[in-house]
Z-matrix of the N, CA and C atoms (Angstrom, degrees):
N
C 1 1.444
C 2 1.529 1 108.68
N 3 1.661 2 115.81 1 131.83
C 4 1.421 3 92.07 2 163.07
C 5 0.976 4 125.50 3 -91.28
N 6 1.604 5 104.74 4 173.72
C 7 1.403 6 123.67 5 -174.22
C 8 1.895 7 115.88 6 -58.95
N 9 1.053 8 152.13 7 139.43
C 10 1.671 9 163.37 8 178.60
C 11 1.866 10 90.99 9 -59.23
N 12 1.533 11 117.81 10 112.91
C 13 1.352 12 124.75 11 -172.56
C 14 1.680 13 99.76 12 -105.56
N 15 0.890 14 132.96 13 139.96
C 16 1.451 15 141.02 14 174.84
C 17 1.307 16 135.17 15 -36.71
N 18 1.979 17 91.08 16 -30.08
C 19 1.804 18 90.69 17 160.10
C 20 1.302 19 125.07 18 -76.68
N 21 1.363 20 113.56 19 -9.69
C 22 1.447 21 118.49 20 179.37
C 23 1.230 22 106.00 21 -80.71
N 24 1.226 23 152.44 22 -14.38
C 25 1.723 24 142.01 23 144.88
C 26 0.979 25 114.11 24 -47.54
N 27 1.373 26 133.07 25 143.56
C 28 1.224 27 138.98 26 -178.45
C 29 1.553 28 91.65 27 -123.73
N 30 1.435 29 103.40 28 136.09
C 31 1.609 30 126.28 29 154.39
C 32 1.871 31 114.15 30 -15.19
N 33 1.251 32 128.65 31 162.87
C 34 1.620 33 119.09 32 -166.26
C 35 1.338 34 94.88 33 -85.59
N 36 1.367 35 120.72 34 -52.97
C 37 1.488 36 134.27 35 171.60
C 38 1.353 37 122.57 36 -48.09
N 39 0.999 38 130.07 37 -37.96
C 40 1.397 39 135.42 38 147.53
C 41 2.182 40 122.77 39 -68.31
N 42 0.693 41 100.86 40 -27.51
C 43 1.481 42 104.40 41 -175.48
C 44 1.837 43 90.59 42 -80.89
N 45 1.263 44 116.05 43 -55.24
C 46 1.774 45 116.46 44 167.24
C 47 1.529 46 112.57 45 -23.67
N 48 1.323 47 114.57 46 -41.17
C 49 1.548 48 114.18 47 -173.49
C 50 1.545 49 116.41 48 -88.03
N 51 1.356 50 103.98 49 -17.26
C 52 1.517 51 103.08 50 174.28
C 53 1.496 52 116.76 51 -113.30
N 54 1.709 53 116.92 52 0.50
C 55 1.278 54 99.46 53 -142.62
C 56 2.123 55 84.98 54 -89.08
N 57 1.101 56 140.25 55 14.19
C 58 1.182 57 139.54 56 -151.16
C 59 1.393 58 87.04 57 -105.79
N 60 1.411 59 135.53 58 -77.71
C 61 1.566 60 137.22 59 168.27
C 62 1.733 61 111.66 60 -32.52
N 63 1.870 62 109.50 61 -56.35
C 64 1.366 63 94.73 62 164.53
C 65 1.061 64 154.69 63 -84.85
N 66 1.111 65 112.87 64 -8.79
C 67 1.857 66 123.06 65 164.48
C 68 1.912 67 97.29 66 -67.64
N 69 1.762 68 122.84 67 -33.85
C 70 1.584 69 110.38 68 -157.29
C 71 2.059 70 71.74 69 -71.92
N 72 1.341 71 127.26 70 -75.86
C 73 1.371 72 143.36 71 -163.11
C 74 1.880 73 94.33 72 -23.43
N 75 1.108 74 129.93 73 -80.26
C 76 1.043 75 134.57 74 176.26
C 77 1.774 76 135.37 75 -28.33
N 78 1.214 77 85.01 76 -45.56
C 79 1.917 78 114.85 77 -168.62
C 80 1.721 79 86.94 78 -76.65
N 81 1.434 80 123.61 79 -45.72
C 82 1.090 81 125.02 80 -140.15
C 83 2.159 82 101.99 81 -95.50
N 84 1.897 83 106.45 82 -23.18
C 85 1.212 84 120.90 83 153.89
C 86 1.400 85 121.84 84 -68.08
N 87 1.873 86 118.83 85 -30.11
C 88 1.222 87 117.05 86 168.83
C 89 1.353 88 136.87 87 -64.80
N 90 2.131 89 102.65 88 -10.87
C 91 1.768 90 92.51 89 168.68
C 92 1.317 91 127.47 90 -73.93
N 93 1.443 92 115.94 91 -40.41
C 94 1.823 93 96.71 92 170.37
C 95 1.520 94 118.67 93 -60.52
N 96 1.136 95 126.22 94 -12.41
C 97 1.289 96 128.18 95 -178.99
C 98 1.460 97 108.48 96 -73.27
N 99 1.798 98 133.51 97 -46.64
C 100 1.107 99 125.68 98 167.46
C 101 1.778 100 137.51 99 -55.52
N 102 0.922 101 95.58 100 128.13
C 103 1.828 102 98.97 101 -175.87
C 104 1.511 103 108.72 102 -114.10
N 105 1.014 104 126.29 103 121.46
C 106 1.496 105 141.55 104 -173.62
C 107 1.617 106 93.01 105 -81.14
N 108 1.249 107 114.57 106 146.31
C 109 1.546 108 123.83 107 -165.57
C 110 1.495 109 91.54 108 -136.84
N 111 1.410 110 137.77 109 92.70
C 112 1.364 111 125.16 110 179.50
C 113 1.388 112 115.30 111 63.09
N 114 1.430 113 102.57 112 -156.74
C 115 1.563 114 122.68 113 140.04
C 116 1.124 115 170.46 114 39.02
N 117 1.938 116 77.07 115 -123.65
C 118 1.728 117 106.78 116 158.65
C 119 1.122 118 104.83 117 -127.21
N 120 1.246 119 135.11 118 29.34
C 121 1.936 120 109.73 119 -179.31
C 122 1.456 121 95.42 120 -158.85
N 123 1.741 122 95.44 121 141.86
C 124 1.718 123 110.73 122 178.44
C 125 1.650 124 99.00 123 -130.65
N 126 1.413 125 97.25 124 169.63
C 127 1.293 126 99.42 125 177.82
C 128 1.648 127 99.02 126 -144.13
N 129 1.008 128 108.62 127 138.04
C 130 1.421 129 126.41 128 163.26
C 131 1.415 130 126.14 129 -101.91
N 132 1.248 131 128.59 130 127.59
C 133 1.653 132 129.21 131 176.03
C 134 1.274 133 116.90 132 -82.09
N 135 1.042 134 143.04 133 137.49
C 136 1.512 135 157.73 134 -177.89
C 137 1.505 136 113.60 135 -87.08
N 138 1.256 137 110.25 136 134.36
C 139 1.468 138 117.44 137 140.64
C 140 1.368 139 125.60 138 -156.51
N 141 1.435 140 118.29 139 -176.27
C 142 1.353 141 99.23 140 -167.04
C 143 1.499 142 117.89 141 -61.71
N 144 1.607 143 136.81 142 -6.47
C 145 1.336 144 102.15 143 172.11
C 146 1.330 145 100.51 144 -96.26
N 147 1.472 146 144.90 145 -23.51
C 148 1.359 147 129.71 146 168.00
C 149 1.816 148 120.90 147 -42.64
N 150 1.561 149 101.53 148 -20.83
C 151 1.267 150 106.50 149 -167.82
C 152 1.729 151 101.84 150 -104.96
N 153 1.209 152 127.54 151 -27.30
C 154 1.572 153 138.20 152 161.15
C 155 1.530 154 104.39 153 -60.50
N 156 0.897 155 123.24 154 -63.64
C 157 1.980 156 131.79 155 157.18
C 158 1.527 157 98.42 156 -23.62
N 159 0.895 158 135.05 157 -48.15
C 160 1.770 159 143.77 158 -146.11
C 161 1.539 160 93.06 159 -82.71
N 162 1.830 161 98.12 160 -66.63
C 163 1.513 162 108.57 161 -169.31
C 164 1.432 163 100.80 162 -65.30
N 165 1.078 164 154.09 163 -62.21
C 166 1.560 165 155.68 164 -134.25
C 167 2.001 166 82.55 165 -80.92
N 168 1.036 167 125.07 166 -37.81
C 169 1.774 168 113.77 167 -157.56
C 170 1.208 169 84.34 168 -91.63
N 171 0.841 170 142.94 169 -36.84
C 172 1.830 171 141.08 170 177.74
C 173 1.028 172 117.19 171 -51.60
N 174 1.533 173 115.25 172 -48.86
C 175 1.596 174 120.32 173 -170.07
C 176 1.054 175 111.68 174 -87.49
N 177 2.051 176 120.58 175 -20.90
C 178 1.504 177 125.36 176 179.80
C 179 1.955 178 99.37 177 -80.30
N 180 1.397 179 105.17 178 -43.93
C 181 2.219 180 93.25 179 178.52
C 182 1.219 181 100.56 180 -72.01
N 183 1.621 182 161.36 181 -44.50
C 184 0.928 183 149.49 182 148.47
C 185 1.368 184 131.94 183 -33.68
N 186 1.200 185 128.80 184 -21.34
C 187 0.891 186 134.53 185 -168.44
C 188 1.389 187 119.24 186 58.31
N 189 1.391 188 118.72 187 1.35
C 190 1.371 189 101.33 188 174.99
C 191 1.368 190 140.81 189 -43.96
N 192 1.580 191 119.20 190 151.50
C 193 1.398 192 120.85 191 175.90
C 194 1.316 193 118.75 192 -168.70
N 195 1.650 194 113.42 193 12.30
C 196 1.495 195 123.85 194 175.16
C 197 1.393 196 100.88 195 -74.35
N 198 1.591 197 144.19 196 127.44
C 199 1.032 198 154.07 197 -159.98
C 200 1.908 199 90.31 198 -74.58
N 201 1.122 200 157.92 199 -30.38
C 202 1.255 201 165.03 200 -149.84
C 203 1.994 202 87.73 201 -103.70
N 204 1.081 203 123.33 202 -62.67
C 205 1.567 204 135.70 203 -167.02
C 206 1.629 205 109.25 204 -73.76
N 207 1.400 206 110.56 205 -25.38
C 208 1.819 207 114.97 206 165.77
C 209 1.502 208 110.66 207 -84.30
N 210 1.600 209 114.73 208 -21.86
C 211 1.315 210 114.59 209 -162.18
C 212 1.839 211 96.27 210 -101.06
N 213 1.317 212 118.65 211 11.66
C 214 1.403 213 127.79 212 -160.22
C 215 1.678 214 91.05 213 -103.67
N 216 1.576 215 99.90 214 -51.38
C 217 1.215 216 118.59 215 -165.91
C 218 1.621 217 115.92 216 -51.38
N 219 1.501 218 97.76 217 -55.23
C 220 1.444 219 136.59 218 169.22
C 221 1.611 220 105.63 219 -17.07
N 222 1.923 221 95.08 220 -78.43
C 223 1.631 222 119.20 221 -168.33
C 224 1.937 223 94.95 222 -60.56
N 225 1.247 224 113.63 223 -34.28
C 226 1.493 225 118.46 224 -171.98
C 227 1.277 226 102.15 225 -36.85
N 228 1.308 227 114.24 226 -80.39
C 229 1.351 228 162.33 227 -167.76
C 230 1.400 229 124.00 228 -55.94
N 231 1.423 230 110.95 229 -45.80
C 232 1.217 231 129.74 230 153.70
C 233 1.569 232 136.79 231 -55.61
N 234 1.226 233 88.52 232 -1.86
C 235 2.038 234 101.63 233 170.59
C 236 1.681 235 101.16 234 -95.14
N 237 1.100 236 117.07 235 -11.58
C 238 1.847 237 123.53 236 172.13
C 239 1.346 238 90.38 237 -67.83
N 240 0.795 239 134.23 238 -41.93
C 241 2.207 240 113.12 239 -146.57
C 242 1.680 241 66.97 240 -88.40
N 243 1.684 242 78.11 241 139.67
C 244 1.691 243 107.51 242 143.31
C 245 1.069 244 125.62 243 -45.74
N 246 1.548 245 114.98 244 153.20
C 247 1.562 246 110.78 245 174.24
C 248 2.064 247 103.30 246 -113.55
N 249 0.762 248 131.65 247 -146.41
C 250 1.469 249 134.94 248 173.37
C 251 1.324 250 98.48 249 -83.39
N 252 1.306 251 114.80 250 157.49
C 253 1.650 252 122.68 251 -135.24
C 254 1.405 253 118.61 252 -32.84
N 255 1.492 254 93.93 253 77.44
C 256 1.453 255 112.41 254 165.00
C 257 1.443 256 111.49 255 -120.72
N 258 1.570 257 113.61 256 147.66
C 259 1.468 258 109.63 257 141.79
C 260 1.024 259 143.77 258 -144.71
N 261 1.673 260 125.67 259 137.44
C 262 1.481 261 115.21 260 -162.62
C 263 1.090 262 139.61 261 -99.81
N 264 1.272 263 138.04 262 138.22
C 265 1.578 264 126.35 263 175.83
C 266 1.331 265 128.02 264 -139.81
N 267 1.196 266 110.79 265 160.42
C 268 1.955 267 109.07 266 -173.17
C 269 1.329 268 93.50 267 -99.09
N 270 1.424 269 94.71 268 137.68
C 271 1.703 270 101.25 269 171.54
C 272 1.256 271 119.99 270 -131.59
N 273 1.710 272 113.03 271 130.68
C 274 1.770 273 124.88 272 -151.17
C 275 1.201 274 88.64 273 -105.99
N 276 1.545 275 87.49 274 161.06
C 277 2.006 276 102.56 275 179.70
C 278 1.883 277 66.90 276 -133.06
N 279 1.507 278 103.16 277 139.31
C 280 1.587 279 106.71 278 -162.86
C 281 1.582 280 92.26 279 -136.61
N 282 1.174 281 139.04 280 73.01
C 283 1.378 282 133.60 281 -175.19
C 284 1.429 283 91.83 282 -126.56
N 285 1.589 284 125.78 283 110.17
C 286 1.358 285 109.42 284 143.77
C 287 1.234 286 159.94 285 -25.39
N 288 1.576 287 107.13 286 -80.91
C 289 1.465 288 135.36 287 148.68
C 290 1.329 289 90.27 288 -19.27
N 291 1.508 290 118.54 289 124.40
C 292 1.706 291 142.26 290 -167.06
C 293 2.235 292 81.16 291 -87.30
N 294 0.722 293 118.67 292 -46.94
C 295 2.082 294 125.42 293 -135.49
C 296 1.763 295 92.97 294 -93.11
N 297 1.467 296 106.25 295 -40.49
C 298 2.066 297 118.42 296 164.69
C 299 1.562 298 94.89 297 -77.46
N 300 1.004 299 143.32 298 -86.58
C 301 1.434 300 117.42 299 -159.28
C 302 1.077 301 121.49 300 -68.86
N 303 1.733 302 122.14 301 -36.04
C 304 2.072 303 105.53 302 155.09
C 305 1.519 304 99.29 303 -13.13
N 306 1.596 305 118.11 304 -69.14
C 307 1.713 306 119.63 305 -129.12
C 308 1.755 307 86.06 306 -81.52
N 309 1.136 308 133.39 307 -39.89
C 310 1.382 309 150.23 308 -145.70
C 311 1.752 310 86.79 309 -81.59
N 312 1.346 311 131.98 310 -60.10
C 313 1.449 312 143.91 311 172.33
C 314 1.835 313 110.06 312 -35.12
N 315 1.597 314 103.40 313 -39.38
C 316 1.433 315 108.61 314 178.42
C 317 1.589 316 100.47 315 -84.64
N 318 1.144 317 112.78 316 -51.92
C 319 1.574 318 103.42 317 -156.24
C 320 2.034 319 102.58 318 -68.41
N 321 1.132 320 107.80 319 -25.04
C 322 1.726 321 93.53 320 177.28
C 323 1.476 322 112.97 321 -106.88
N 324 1.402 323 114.95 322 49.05
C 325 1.295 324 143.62 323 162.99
C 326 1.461 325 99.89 324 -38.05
N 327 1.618 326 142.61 325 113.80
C 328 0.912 327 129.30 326 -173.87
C 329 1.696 328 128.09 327 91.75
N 330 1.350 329 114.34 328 -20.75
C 331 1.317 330 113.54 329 149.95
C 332 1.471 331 133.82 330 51.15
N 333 1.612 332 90.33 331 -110.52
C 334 1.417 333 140.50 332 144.49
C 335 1.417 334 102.15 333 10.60
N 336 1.397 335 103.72 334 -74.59
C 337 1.591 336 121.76 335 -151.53
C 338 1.163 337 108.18 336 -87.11
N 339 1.612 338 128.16 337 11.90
C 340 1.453 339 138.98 338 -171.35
C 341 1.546 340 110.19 339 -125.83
N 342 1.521 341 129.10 340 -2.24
C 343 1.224 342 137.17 341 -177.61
C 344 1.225 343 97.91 342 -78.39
N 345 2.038 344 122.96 343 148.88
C 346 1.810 345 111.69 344 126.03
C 347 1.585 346 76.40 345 -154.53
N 348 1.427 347 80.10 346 -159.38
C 349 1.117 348 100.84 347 -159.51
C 350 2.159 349 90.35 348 -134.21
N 351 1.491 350 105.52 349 123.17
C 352 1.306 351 97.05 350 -177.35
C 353 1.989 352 112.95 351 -117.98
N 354 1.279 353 79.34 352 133.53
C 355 1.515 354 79.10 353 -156.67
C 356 1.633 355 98.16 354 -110.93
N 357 1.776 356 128.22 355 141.89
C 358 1.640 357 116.20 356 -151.74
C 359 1.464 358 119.95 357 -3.40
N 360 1.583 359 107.71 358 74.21
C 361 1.636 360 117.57 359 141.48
C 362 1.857 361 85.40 360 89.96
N 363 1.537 362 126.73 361 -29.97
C 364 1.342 363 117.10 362 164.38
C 365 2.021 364 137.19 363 -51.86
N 366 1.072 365 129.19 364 100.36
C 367 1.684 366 95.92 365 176.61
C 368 1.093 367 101.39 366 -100.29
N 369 1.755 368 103.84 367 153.35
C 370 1.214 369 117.64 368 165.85
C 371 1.773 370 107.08 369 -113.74
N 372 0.991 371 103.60 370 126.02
C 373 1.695 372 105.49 371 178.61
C 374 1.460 373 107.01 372 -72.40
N 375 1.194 374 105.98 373 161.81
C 376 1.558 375 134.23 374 -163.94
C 377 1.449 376 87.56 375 -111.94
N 378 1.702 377 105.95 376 150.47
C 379 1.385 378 115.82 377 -146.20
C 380 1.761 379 80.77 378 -145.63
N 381 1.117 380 107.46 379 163.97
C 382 1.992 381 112.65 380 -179.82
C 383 1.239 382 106.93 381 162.36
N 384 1.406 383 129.15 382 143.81
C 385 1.536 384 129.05 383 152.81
C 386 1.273 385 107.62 384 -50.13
N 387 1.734 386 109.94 385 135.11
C 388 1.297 387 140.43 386 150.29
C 389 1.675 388 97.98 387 -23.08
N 390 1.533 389 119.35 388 122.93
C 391 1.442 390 107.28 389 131.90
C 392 1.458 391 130.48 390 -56.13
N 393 1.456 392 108.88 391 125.30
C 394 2.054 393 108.84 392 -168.96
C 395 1.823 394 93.29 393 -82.69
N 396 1.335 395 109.31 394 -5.46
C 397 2.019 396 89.72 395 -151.98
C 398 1.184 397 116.29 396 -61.43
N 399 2.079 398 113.16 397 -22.22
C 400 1.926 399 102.01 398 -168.24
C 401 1.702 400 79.68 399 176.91
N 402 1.355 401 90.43 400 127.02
C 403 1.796 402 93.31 401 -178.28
C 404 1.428 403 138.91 402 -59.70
N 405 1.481 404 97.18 403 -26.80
C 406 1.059 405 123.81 404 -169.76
C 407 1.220 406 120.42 405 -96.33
N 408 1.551 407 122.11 406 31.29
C 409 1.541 408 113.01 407 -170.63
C 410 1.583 409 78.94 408 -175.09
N 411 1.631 410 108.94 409 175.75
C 412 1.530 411 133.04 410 155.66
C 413 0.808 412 154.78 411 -143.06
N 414 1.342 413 160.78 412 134.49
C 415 1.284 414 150.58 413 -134.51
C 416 1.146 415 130.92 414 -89.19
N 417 1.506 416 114.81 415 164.74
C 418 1.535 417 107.02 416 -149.23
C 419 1.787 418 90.08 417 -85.17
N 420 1.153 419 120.96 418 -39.74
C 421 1.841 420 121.34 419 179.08
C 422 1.457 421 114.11 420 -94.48
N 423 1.490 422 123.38 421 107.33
C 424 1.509 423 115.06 422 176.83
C 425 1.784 424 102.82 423 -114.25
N 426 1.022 425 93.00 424 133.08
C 427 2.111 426 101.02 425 177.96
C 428 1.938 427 96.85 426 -107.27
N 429 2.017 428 82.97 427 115.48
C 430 1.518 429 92.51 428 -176.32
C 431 1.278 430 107.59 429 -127.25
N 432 1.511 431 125.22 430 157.96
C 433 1.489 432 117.34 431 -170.98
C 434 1.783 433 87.72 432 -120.31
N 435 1.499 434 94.27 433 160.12
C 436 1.688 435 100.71 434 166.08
C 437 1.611 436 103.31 435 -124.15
N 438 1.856 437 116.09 436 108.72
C 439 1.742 438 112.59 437 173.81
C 440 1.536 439 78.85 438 -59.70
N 441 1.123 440 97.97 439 168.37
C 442 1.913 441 119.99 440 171.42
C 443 1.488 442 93.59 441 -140.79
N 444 1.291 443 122.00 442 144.61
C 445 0.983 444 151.54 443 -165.65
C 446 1.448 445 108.60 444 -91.30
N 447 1.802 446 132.24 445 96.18
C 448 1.619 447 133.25 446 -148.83
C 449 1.911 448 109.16 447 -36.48
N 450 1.619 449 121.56 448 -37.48
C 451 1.213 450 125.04 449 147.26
C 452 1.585 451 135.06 450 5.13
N 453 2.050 452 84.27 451 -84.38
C 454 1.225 453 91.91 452 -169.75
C 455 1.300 454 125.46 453 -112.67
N 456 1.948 455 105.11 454 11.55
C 457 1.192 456 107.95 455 141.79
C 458 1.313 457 140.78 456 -81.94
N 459 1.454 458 112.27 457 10.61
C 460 1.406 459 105.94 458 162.26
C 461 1.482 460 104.43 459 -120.37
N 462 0.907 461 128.17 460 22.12
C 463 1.850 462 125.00 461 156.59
C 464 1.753 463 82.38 462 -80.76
N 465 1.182 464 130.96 463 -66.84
C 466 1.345 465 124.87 464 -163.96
C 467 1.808 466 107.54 465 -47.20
N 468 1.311 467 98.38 466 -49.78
C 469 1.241 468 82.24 467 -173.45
C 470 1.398 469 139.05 468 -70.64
N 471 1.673 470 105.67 469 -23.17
C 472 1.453 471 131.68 470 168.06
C 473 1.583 472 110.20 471 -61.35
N 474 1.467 473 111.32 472 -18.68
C 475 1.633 474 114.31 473 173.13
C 476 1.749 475 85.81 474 85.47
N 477 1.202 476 118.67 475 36.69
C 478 1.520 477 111.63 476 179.03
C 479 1.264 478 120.44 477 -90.14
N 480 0.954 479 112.35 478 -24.26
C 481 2.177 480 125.34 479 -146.01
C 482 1.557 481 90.17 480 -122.87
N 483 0.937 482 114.21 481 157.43
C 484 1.459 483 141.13 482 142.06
C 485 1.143 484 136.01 483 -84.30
N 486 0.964 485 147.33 484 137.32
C 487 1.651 486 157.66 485 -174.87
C 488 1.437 487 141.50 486 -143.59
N 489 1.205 488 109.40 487 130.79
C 490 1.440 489 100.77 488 161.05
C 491 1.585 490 135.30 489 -145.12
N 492 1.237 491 119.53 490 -179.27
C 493 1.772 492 111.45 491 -162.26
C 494 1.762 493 95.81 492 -100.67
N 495 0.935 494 127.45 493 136.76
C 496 1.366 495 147.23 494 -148.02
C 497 1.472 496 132.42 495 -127.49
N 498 1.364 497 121.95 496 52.77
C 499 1.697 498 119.87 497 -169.15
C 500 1.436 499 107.84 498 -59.64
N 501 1.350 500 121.98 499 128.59
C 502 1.614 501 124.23 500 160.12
C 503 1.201 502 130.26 501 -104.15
N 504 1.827 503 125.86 502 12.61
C 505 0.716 504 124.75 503 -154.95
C 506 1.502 505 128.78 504 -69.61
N 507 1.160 506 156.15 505 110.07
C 508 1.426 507 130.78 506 171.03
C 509 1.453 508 131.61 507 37.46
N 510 1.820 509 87.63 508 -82.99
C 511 1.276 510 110.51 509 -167.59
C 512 1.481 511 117.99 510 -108.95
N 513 1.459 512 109.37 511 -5.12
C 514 1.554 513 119.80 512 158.84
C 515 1.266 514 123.27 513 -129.37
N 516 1.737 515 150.23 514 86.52
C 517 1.172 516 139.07 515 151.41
C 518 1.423 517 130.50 516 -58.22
N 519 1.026 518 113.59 517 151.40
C 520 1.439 519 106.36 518 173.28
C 521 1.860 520 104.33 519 -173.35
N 522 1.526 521 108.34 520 139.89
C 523 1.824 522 80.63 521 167.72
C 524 2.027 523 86.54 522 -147.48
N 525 1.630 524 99.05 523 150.82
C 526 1.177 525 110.88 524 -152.90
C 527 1.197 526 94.17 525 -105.38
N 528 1.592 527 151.54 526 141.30
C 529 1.895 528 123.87 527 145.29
C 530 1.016 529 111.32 528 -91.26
N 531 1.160 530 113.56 529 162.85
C 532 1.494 531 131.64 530 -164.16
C 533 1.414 532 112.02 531 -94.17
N 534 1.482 533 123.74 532 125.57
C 535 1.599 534 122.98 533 -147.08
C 536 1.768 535 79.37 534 -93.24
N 537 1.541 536 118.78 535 160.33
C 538 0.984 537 111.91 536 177.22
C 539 1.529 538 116.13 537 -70.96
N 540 1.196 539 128.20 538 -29.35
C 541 1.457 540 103.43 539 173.30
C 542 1.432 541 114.56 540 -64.90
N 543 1.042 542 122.83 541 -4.45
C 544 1.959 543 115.75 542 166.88
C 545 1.534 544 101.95 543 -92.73
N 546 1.296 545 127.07 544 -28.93
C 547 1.152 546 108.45 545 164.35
C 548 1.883 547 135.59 546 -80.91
N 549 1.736 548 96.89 547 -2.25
C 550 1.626 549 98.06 548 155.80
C 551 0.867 550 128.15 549 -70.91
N 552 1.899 551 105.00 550 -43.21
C 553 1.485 552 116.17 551 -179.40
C 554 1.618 553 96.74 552 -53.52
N 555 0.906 554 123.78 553 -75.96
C 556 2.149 555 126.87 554 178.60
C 557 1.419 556 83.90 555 -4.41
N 558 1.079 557 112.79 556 -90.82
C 559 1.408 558 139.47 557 -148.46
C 560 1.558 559 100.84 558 -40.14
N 561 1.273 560 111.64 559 -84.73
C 562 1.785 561 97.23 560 161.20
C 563 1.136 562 122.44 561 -42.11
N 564 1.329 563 148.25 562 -46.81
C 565 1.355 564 104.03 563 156.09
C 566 1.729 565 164.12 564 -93.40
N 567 1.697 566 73.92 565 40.24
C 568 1.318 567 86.15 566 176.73
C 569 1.559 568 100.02 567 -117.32
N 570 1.176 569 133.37 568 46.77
C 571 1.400 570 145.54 569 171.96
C 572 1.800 571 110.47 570 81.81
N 573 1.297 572 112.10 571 -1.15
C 574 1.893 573 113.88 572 -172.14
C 575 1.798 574 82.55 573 -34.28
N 576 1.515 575 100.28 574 156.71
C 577 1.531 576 126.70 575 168.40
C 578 1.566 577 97.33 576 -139.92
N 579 1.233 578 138.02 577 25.96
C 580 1.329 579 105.90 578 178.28
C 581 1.424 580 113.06 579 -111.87
């Protein structure tokens, strides 16, 4: 997938006129993309318009518009899109209650390193920068990629394989399958044409 290029932002004043059709268009491609993880945790899959959605609402509550501070946003943001048989997703720690997820934030310290995604009886672990904020705990938003192995990204893409998203953590297991409309969405973005 490529990367979101700078002409594809539109001005704040201009994005105002479309952003009502595209945030409903977008929001409304993002339900097969969400995967409920137990609980407390979902995951959403990325692509470039989930991730163009990201940049355009960022720069409209910010107000940004310094050509250096849109182009910041851009490179931010732009580590979401997939790369060739990749796929990406944001992953929520979703606990209201401020005093349960404080404690819930400490105890799955490490996270990260307990995601994949297992595709026929294979996992592939989910890969992401370390949260730097405090060692001992983790954050409520982690952005993780899955390499896929050339294999078993094209069972995915052929709509062949089955799958699902996979917590191992300690202190949270959980593993989700992937309903087939999240596995079309896969499939488109991993180039499917059929």
């Amino acid at each position: 997938m490529k990367p979101i290029h700078r002409s594809e932002i539109l001005p704040l004043g201009e994005y105002e006129l479309v952003r009502e059709r595209f945030r409903a268009r977008v929001i409304e491609d993002k339900r097969p993309r969400r995967v409920a993880l137990g609980a407390h945790l979902s995951a959403t899959f990325e692509n470039r318009d989930t991730v163009l959605l990201q940049i355009q609402e960022m720069l409209r509550t910010e107000r940004i518009n310094r050509e250096a501070a849109v182009q910041h946003e851009i490179d931010t943001y732009n580590e979401l899109v997939p790369g060739d048989d990749e796929l990406s997703f944001t992953l929520f720690v979703e606990i209201p209650e401020r005093e349960l997820r404080e404690r819930m934030l400490g105890e799955l310290a490490g996270l990260e390193d307990h995601v994949g995604l297992e595709v026929d009886g294979q996992l592939v672990p989910a890969v992401g920068k370390r949260p730097e904020a405090v060692p001992d705990r983790t954050t409520a938003v982690h952005y993780l990629k899955l390499p896929l192995p050339a294999a078993l990204a094209a069972r995915l893409r052929s709509r062949a394989a089955s799958a699902a998203l996979v917590v191992g953590h300690p202190r949270y297991e959980c593993r989700s399958e992937l309903s087939p409309a999240t596995l079309t969405a896969l499939a488109e973005d991993l180039g499917w044409s059929g």
